[in-house]
N, C-alpha and C positions, 0 to 999 in steps of 0.2 A: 542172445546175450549182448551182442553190439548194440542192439537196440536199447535195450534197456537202460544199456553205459551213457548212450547219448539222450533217451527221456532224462536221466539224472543231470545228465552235465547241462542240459538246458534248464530243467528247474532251478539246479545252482545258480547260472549265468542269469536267471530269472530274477531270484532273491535275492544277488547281489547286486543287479539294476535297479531294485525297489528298494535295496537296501541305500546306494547312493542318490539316488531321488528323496526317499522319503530326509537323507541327512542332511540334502543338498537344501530342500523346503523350512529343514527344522533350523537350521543357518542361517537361513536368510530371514525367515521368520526372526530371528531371535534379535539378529541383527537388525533391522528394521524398527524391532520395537525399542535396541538399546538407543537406536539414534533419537528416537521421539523424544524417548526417556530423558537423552542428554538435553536435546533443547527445550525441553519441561523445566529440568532443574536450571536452566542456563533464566528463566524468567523466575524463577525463587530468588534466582542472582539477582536480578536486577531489582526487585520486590528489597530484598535485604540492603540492596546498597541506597535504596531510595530512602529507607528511616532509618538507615544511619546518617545520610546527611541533608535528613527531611531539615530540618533548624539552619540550613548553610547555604539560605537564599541571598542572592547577588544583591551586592551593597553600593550604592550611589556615593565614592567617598569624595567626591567633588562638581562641582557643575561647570558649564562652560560660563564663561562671561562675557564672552558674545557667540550665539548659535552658529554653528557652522553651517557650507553649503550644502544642501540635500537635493537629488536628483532621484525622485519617482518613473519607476520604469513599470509600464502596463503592458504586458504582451498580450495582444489576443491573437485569437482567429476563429471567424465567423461565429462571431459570440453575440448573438443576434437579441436579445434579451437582455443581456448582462452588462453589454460593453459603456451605452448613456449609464449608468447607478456606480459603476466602479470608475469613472471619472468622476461624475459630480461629488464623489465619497471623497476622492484625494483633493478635489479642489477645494473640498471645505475645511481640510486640516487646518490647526491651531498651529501655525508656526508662521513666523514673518515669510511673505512675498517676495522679498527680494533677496530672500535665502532657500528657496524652494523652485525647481524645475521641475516639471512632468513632463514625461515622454509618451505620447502613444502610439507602444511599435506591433504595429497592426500588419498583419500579415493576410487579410482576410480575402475572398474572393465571392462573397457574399454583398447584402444591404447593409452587413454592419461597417464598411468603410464611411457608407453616407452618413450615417447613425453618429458613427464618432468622431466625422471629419466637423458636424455642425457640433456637435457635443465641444470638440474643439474650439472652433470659434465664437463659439457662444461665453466661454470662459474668460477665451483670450483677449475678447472684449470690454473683457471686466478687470482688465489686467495682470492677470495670471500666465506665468511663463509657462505657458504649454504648449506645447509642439506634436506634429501631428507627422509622423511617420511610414509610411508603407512603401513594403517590398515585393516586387514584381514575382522572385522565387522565395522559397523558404527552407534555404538551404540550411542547416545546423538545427530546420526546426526552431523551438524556443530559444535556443543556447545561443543558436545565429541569429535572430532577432537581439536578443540581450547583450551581445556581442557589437552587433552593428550600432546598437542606441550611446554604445558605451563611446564608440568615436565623437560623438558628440553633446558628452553627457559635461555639464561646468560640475558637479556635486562633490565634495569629499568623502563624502556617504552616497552610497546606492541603496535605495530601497525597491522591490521588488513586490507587486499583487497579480495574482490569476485574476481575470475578469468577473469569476463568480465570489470574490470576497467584497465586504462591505465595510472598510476598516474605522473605528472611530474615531473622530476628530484630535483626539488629545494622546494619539496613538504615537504621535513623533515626540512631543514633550517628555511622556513618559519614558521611553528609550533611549534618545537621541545621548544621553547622561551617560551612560554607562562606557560609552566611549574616551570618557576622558584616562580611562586606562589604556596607555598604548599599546597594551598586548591583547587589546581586544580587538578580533579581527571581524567577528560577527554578531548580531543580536538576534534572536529568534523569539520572536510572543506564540502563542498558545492560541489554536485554529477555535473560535466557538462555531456552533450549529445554528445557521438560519433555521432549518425544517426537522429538524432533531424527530418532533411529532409525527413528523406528515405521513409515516407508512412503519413496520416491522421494520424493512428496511432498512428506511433510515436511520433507527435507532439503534438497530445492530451496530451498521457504519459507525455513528456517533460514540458507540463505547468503544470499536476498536480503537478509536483514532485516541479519543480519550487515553487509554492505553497507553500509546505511543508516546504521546507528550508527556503527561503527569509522571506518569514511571521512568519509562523508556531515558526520555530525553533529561527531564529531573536528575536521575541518578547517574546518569553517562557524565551531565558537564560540572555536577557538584564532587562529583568524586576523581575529575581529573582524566575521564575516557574520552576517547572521540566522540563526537555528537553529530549530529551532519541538518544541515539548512533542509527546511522542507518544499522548496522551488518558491514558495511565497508568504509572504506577514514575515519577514525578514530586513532586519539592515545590516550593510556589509559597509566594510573600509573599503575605500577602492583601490588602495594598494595595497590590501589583501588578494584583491581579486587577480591582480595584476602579477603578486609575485608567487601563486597560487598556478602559475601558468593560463590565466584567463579562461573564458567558459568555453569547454567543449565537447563534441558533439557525438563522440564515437561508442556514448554509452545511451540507453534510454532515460538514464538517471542525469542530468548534468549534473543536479544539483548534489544529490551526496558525492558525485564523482569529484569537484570542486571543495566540498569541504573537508574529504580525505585528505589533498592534496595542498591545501592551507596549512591542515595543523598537521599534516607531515613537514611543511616548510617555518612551523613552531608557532604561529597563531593559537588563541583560545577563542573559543565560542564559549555563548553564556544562552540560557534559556529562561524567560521570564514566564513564570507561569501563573504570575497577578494580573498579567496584562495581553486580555483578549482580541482576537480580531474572528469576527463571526464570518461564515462564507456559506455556499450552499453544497448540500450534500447529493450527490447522483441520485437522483430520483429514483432510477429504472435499474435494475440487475442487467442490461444489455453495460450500461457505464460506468458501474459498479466494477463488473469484471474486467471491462475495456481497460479503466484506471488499475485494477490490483493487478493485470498482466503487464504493465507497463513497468510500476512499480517494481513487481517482480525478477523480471526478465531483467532492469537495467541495474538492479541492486549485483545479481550474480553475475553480470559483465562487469561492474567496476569491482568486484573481489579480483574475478581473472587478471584485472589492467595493475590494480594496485596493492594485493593483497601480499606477492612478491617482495613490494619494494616495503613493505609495510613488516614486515617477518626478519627480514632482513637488515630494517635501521638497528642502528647502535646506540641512539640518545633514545628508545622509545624503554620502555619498562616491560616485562611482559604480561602487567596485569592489561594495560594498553593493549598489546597484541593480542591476548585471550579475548578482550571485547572486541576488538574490531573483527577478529574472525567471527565469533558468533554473530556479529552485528550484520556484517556483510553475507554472509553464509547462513544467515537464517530462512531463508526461503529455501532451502534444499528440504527443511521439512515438509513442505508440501508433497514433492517426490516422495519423500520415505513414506508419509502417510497416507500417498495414493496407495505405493508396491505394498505395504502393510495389508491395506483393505481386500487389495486384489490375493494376498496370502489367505486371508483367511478363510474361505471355504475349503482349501487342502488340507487345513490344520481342523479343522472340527470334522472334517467328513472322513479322514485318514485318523482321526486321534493321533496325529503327531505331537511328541514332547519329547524332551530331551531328558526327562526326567522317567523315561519310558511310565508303567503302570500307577508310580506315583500321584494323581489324581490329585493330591492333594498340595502338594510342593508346585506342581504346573501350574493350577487353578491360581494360587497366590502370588504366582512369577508373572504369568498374565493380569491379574489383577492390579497387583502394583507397579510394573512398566504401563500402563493403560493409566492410572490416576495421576502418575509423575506428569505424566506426557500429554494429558487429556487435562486436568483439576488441577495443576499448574496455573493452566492460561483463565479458569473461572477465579484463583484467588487472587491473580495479575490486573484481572481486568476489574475485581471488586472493588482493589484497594483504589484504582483509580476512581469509581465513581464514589467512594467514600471521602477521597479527598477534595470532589468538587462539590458533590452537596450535601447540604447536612441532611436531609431526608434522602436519604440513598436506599435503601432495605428494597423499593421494590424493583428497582433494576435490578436486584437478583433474581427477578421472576422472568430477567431473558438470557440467562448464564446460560442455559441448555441452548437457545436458539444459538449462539454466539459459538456454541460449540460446532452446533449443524453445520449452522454458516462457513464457521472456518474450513470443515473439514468437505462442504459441500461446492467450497470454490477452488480445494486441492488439484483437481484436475485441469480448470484452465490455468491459475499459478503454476504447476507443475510442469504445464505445456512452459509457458516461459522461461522455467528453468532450462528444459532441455532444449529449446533455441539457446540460450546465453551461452552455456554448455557447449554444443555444435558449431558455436560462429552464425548463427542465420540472422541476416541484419534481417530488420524491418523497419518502417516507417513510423516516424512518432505523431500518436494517435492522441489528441486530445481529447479528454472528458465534455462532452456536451453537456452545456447546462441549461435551463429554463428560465432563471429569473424565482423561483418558487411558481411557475406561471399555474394557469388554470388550466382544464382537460384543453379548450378550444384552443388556449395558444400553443399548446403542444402538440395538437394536430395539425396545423397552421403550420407551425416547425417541421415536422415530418413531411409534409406535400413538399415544402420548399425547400430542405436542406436534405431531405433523404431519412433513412434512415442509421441507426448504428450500424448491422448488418448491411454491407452491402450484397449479399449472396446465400444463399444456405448454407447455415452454420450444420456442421457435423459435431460440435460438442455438444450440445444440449441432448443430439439423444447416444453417446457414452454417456453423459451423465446419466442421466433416465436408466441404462443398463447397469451402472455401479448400482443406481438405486435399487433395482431389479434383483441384483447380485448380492448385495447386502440382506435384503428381503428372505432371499433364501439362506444366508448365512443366520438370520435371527430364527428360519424355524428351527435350523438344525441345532442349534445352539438350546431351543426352547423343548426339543427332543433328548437331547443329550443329558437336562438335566443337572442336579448337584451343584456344585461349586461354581461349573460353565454360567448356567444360571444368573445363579446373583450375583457372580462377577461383570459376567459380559453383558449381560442382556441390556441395562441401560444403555450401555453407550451404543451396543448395535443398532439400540430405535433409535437412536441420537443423531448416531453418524448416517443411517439406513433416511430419517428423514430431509436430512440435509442435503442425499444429492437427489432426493427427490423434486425439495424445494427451487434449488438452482436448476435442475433442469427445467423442471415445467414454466416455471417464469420465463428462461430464457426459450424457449419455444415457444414461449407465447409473445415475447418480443420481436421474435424474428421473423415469424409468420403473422403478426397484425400489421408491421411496420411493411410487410412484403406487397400485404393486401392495401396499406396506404399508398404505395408508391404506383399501384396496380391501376385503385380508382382515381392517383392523382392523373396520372396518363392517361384513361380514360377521360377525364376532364379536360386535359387539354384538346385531344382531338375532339372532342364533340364544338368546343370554343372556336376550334381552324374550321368545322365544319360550317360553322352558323358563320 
């Protein structure tokens, strides 16, 4: 009889362990999906604020009558292709000479100081005030470069280019106006795509970013919300920058970190998105991610740094604060929609639901947090390529990719969250760029500067295992049948291809570039040998 008492009491203490696992999965599960959900609708938001004040583009209501002083600031480092074509680009600007300075604050430790020291002199001979800067450390990164050139910048205006944009001539005329409002603290133009074509890739890239500006940025500074500078195709007051607290270094971001903390100090930023500056897009998925974990990681340290003082003003409104939280705290969706992924085989192999046998109220709760969350980001990113070209219909033929992609780069974003998160500094990592070069000079590049990867990476194959993992979640899904079915199943091949995608690329990045660096060594010693 004892025995028996205690087979039961362990079956109980059994089903009440599975009972709180299985509640503990359907919780989190649920919760996971409502966060996607939120910031799904959180881009309808911005979708709706855009045509409401799509008609309420920024207006020139006076000009100068005599140009003020402009000071061009170039940060590179070892931008070995890039750095001759982004001087010769500013040195051909349409604006008077003797109201224009360029800096070139070069940080490099490569050929490209000699590149743009002659790059310099070549100009300066032609009498162009440009100056030629290099710094022994690189401490601040970009921030501390742009920082150091500002000691000795004459401009009333700063303007700011990454070495891989190509900005065009008439780029200062067109902006430099809109300053004659003194409550304009910044000006930002609208990035175009050198290589938009060149690969899936890049075209992915090119609509996200599309995205960002036409929507994103559109609707944030026409309706009165924070906006924030995009590190470059920018001009700034300089005594914005100054009473702004000046540029600093303790985020990966400076630059949204800097424009928080502007129009926390009551500046407005304006966004022109009639007037382009085209730049080149990361070729390779090793620089891709390199850039969107930078991105990532220093978006959700300046929430941490500012988001406090930002919740807390008393002149800010709180449709303000509701954007800048979502604004700043948008990358935590990647987390969610990594833990999401990772839920789902307990929840289709357990048939968990909150709705217990219900089948049919699940199947549609599922469905509709998945489209909020998911077809969201395909109608956000439509509206923007509708509103650059008038033939647009077939860039909906890469909305799926775009989806992949998002949800296939969730893992290294995610990684960045949870550094930002923990405190774990790291080193700011620039995007290497090409020039648009050809295969030879991009392997030319690799021998001599290395590659992306300096070591074996271990996320490429996590990825490869979500992919794996997903893989398995789409048969059991394709087992289960009914409503699972044609609810989930696209997006499991959707999302199932995308960390496919990202992994194998980036495996194949890090082990060809391995093998470069392998036979560039070899090449040297045969060279000592002879």
């Amino acid at each position: 009889m004892p025995i028996m008492q205690n087979v039961i009491a362990a079956s109980s203490a059994m089903d009440v362990l599975v009972s709180v696992v299985t509640g503990g999965i359907t919780g989190l599960y649920l919760l996971m999906l409502g966060f996607v959900a939120i910031f799904g609708i959180h881009r309808w938001v911005l979708v709706f604020l855009y045509y409401r004040h799509r008609h309420q583009t920024p207006k020139i209501t006076q000009r100068f009558t005599e140009l003020p002083k402009v000071t061009v600031q170039l940060p590179m480092y070892n931008e070995l292709y890039v750095a001759e074509r982004i001087i010769d680009s500013v040195c051909a600007f349409d604006y008077p000479a003797d109201k224009l300075q360029i800096q070139v604050l070069d940080d490099s430790t490569d050929e490209t100081r000699n590149i743009a020291q002659k790059a310099v002199q070549r100009h300066a001979a032609q009498g162009i005030d440009i100056v030629y800067i290099h710094r022994q450390d690189r401490t601040g990164f970009k921030a501390g470069a742009l920082d150091n050139g500002l000691k000795t910048a004459t401009g009333e205006f700063i303007v700011v280019f990454d070495a891989d944009f190509v900005p065009k001539p008439d780029m200062l005329q067109h902006s430099i106006h809109y300053f004659t409002d003194e409550k304009i603290g910044m000006v930002q133009v609208r990035w175009d795509h050198i290589n938009r074509d060149q690969s899936l890739l890049t075209r992915g890239q090119a609509i996200l970013l599309d995205g960002h500006f036409v929507i994103e940025h559109a609707a944030r500074s026409r309706s009165g919300r924070f906006m924030n500078f995009n590190g470059t195709a920018g001009i700034w007051r300089r005594i914005c920058i100054e009473q702004g607290g000046g540029w600093q270094h303790d985020t990966l971001t400076e630059d949204l970190d800097l424009s928080y903390r502007c129009q926390l100090a009551g500046w407005r930023f304006i966004f022109l998105s009639d007037v382009t500056s085209p730049a080149e897009l990361p070729p390779e998925i090793q620089g891709f991610k390199q850039q969107q974990f930078r991105w990532t990681k220093g978006a959700v340290q300046t929430a941490k740094k500012l988001l406090p003082r930002i919740l807390c003003s008393k002149s800010l409104s709180w449709r303000v604060k509701l954007e800048a939280s979502f604004h700043l705290l948008n990358p935590m969706s990647y987390l969610f929609m990594s833990i999401l992924m990772l839920l789902l085989l307990p929840v289709f192999a357990m048939r968990i639901s909150a709705f217990g046998d219900q089948a049919t109220i699940r199947s549609l709760l599922d469905f509709s947090l998945f489209v909020i969350g998911s077809c969201s980001a395909s109608t956000f990113y439509m509206c923007s390529q509708r509103e650059i070209f008038h033939s647009w219909y077939d860039k909906v033929l890469y909305l799926p990719f775009l989806m992949s992609l998002g949800v296939g780069m969730g893992l290294n974003n995610g990684r960045g969250v949870l550094e930002a998160l923990f405190g774990k500094d790291t080193a700011f990592e620039r995007t290497p760029k090409f020039g648009v070069a050809s295969d030879e000079k991009k392997n030319a590049w690799h021998k001599k500067a290395g590659s992306f990867a300096r070591k074996p990476a271990f996320m490429p194959f996590i990825e490869l295992a979500y992919g794996v993992y997903m893989t398995v979640c789409t048969v059991l899904c394709i087992k289960r049948g009914g409503y699972a079915l044609i609810c989930c199943l696209p997006f499991l091949i959707t999302f199932t291809f995308g960390y496919y995608y990202v992994g194998f690329l980036s495996l194949q990045a890090t082990y060809s570039s391995m093998f470069r660096r392998s036979k560039a060594s070899e090449d040297i010693l045969e060279s000592s040998a002879v």
